[in-house]
C-alpha positions in Angstrom: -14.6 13.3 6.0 -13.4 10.1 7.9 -11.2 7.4 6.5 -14.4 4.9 6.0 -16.4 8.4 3.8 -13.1 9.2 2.2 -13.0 5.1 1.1 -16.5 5.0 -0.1 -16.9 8.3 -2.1 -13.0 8.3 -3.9 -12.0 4.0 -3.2 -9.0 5.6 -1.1 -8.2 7.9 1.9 -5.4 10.6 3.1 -4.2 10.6 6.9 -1.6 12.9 7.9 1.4 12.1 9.8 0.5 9.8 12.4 3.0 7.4 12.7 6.1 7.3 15.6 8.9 9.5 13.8 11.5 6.8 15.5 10.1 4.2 14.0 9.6 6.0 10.2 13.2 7.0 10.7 14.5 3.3 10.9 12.4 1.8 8.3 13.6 4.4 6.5 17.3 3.8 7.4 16.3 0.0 6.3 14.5 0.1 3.5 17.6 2.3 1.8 19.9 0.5 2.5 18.6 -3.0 1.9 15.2 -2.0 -0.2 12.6 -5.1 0.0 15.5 -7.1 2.2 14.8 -4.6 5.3 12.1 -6.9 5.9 14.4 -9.3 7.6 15.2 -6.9 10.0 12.6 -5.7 12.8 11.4 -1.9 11.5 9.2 -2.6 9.2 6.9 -5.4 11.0 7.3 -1.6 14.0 5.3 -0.1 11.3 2.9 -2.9 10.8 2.3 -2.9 14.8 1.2 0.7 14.5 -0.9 0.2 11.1 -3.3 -2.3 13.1 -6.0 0.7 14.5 -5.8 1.9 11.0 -7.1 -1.2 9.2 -9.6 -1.6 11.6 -11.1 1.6 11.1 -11.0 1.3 7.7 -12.3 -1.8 6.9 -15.3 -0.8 10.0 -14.1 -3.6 12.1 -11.6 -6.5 13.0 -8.7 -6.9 10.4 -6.7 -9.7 9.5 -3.1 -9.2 7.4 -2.7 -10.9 4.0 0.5 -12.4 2.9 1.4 -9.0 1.0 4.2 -6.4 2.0 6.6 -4.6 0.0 9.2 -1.6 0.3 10.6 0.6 -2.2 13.1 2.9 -2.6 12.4 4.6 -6.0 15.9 6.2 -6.9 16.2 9.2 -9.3 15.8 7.6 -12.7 13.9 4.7 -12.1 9.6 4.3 -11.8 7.2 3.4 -9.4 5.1 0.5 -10.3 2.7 0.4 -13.0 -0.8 1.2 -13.3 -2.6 -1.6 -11.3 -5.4 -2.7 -9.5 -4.6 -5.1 -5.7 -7.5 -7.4 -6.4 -11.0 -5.9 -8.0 -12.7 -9.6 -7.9 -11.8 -9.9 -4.1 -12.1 -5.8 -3.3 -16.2 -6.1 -2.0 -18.1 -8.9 -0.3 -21.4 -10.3 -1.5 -22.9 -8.1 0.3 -20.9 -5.3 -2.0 -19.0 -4.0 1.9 -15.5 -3.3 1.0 -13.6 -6.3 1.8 -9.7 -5.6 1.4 -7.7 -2.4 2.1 -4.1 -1.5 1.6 -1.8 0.9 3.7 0.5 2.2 2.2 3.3 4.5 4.6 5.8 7.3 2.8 9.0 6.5 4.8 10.7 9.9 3.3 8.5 12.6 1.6 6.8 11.7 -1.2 6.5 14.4 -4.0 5.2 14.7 -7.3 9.1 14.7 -8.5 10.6 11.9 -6.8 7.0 8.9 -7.5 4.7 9.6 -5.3 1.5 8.0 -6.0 -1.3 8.6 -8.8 -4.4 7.2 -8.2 -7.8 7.6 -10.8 -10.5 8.5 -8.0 -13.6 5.8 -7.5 -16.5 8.6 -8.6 -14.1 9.2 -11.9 -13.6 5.6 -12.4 -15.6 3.6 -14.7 -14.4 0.2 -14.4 -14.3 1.0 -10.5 -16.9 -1.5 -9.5 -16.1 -4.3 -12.3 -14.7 -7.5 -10.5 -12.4 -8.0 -13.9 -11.5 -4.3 -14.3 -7.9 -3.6 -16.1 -5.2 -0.9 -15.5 -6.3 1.3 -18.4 -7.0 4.7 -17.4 -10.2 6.3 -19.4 -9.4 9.6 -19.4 -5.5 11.4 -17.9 -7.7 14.2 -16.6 -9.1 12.1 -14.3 -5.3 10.9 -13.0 -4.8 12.6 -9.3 -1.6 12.9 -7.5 -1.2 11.9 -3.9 1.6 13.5 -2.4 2.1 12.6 0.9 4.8 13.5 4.2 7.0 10.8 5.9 4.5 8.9 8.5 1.2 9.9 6.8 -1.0 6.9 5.7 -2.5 6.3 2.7 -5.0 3.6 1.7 -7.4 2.3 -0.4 -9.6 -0.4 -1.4 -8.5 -3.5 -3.7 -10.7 -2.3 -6.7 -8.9 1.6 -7.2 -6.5 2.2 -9.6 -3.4 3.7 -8.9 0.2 3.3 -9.3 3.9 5.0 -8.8 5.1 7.5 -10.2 8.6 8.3 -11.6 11.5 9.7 -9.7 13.3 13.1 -11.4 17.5 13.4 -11.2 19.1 14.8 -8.4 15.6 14.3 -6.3 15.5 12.0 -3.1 14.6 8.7 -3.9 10.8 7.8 -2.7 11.1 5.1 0.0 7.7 3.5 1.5 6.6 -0.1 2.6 2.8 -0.9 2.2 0.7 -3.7 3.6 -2.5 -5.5 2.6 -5.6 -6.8 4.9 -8.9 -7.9 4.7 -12.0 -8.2 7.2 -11.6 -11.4 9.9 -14.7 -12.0 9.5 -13.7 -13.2 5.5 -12.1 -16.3 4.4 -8.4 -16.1 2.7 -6.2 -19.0 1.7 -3.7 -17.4 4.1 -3.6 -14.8 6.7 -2.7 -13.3 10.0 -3.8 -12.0 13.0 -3.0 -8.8 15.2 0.1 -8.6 16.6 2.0 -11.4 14.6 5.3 -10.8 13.2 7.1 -13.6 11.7 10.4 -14.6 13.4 13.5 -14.0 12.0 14.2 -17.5 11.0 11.4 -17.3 9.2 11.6 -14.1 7.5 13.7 -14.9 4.6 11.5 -17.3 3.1 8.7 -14.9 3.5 11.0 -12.6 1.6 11.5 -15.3 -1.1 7.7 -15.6 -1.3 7.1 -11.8 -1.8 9.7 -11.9 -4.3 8.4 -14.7 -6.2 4.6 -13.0 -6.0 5.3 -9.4 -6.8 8.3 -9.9 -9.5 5.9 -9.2 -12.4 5.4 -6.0 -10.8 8.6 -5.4 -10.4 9.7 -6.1 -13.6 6.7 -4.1 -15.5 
């Protein structure tokens, strides 16, 4: 199946490594040593730059970014984030076409022992398709793991459940970035176009504002 079959029978898709190893290895250098702060330097917008063909097939046409990036590194002890859905009321257009899709890059292996992610597959999901759907899940047998190799991408659209997993002691901590976008042809309070990276002057407000926007997450 292709990325767009993959999103509309299971709400997500694997790819494979496909992402420059050079530019993996310095997020990856970045992102442990200065976890969501790596987004002041310039690795992580090098991944963005190389997400851009992805989102576009994906979303089966022009892509815009939303204001929505974060990094991890998931050390042995601590969790992934919680059980979670981006945005069901904003995941589909009127015309129910999927609207919104998130990338989300393993900068190191992710395993089923260090967080990788767990997602609850669209054709298992009940609440898939509700614009108000929760985090609950229905039934654990439905739960799937998503391992996934440094570079690979995965994504899915804003209505699928999924969330992080835990990482085990004296495992490598999980470390990955992830991005959100939505069609161009779709209004958003906020949003940017194809080959825009913010400056560095700019970047540590931005970082201030992802803070402020995801530290309920981060706190969960």
């Amino acid at each position: 199946m292709g990325i767009r079959d993959e999103l509309a029978q299971q709400g997500y898709f694997e790819l494979g490594p496909a992402l420059p190893e050079d530019v993996i290895a310095r997020a990856r250098r970045d992102v442990e040593a200065k976890r969501e702060a790596a987004f002041e330097d310039d690795a992580l917008w090098d991944v963005l730059d190389a997400l851009w063909p992805i989102a576009r097939e994906a979303l089966d046409g022009d892509a815009a970014l939303l204001p929505a990036w974060w990094a991890w590194c998931v050390a042995p002890g601590e969790r992934g984030w919680p059980p979670h859905r981006d945005s069901p009321a904003n995941a589909f257009d009127h015309a129910s076409k999927l609207a919104r899709v998130t990338l989300w890059v393993p900068l190191a292996d992710a395993t089923t022992r260090n967080g990788c992610m767990f997602v609850v597959p669209a054709n298992w999901d009940y609440e898939y398709l509700n614009p108000k759907a929760r985090g609950a899940v229905a039934h654990e047998q439905f739960i799937r793991a998503v391992p996934a190799r440094a570079g690979s991408i995965l994504g899915w659209s804003h209505a699928l459940l999924h969330w992080g997993g835990a990482c085990a002691p004296e495992t490598l901590p999980r470390v990955s970035t992830s991005f959100e976008f939505i069609r161009a042809d779709l209004a958003a309070p906020q949003k940017y176009e194809p080959g825009w990276r913010p400056a560095p002057s700019e970047r540590p407000a931005l970082l201030e504002q992802m803070r402020t926007q995801y530290a309920h997450m981060v706190e969960s």
